[in-house]
C-alpha positions as CSV (number, residue, x, y, z in Angstrom):
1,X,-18.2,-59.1,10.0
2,X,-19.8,-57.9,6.9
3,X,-15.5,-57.5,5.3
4,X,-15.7,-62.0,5.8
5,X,-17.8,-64.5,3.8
6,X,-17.9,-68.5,5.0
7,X,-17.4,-71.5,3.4
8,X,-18.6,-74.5,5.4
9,X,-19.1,-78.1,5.0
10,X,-20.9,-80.4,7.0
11,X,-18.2,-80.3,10.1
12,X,-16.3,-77.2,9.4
13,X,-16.4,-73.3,8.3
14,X,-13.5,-71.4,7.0
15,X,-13.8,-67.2,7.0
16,X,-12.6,-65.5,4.5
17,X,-12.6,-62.0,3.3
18,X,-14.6,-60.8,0.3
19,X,-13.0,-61.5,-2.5
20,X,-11.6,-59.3,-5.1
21,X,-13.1,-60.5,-8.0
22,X,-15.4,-63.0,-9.1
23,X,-15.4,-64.4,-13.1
24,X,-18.4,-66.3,-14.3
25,X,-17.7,-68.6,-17.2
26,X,-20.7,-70.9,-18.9
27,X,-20.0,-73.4,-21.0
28,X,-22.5,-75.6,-23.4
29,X,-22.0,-79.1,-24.8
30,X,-22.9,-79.0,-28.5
31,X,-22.7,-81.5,-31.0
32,X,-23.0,-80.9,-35.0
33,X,-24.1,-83.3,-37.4
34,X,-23.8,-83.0,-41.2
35,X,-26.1,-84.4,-43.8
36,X,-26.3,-84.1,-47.4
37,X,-27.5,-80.6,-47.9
38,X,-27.7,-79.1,-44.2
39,X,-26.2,-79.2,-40.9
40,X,-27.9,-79.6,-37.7
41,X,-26.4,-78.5,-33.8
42,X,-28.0,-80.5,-30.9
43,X,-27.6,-80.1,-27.4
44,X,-25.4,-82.9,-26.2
45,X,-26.0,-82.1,-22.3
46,X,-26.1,-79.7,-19.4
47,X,-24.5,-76.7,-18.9
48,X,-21.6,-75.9,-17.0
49,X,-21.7,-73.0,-14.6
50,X,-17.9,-72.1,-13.2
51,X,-16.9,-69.3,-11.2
52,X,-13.7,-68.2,-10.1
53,X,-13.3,-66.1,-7.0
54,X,-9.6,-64.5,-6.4
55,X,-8.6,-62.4,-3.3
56,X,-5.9,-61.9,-0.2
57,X,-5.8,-63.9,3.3
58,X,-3.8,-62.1,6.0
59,X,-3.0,-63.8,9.5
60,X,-4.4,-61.2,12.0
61,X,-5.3,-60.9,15.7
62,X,-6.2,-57.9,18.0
63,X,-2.2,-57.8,18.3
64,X,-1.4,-57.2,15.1
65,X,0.6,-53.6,14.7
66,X,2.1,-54.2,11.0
67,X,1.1,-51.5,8.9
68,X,-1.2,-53.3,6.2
69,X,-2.3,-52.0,2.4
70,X,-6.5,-52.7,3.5
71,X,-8.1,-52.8,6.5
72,X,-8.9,-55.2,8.8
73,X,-11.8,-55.9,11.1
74,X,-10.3,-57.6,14.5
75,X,-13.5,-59.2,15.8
76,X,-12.8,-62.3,13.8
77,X,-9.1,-64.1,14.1
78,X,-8.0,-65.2,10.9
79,X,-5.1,-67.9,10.5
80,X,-4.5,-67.2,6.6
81,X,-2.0,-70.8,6.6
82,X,-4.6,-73.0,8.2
83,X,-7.5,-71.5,5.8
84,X,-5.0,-72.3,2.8
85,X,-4.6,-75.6,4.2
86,X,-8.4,-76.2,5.0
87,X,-9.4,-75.3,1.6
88,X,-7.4,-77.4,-0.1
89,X,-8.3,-80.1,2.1
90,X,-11.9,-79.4,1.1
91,X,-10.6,-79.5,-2.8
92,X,-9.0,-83.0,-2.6
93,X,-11.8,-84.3,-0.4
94,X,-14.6,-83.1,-3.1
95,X,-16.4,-81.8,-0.2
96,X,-19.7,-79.7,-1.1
97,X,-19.4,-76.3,0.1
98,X,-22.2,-73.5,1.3
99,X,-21.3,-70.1,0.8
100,X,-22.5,-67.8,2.7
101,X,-21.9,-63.9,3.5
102,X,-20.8,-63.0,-0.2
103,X,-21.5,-59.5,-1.3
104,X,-22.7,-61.0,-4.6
105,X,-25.6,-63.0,-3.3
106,X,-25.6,-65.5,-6.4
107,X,-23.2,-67.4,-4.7
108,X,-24.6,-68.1,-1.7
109,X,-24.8,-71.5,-2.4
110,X,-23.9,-75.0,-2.7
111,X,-20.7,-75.6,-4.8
112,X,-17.6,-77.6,-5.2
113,X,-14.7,-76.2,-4.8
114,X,-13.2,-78.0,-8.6
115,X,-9.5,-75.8,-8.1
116,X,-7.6,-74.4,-5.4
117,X,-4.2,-72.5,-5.5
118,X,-2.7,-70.4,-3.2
119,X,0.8,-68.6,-2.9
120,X,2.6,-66.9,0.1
121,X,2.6,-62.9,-1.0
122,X,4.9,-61.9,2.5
123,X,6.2,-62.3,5.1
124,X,4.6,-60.5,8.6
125,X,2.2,-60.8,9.1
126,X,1.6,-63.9,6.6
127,X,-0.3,-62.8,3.5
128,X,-1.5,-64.8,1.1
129,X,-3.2,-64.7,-2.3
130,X,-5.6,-67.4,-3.5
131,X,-7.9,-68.5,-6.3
132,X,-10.5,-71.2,-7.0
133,X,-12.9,-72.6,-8.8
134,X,-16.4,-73.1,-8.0
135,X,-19.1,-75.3,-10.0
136,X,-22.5,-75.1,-9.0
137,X,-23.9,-78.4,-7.1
């Protein structure tokens, strides 16, 4: 199972497989003040840690004969639809989220999953692209 990574929460886990890339973005609250003859920066809060993971669900099961683009493992069954949908549930909920399984161990953590979108990429069997955003609890 080393292709899959989890995302649980505290009553459910969803498998997925690695993704195919991972963005880190920081972002700093700043705020500037001028006076007479200088200006001066402070920090106006925390920082903001996002990451956005992007990769490919398929629907397999030890049946599956369609020739795919990537390999497969078949020891786990993967519904691509109900992961879609079990995400998103997770997004509109705000649910915290452990990670665990990633290749890049940073993210084996708790996060919330701030945006989710996905998109049907075929037909048979069902393939689907996704992409989120993470924030770091």
């Amino acid at each position: 199972m080393g292709a899959t990574f989890s995302m649980a929460t505290s009553g459910h886990a969803v498998h997925l497989r690695q993704p195919e890339s991972i963005e880190y973005m920081k972002q700093k609250s700043l705020k500037r003040f001028y006076f007479w003859s200088t200006t001066s920066i402070v920090d106006a809060g925390k920082d903001r840690e996002q990451f956005m993971l992007s990769g490919t669900e398929v629907t397999s099961d030890q049946s599956t004969t369609f020739p795919l683009p990537f390999p497969i493992e078949f020891d786990l069954v993967i519904n691509a639809r109900t992961n879609m949908n079990d995400l998103m549930t997770f997004t509109d909920n705000g649910d915290e989220v452990t990670i665990s399984g990633l290749d890049y161990s940073t993210l084996n953590d708790d996060f919330l999953i701030v945006d989710f979108q996905f998109q049907e990429a075929g037909g048979l069997p069902h393939i689907y692209t996704w992409r989120m955003s993470l924030e770091k609890v």
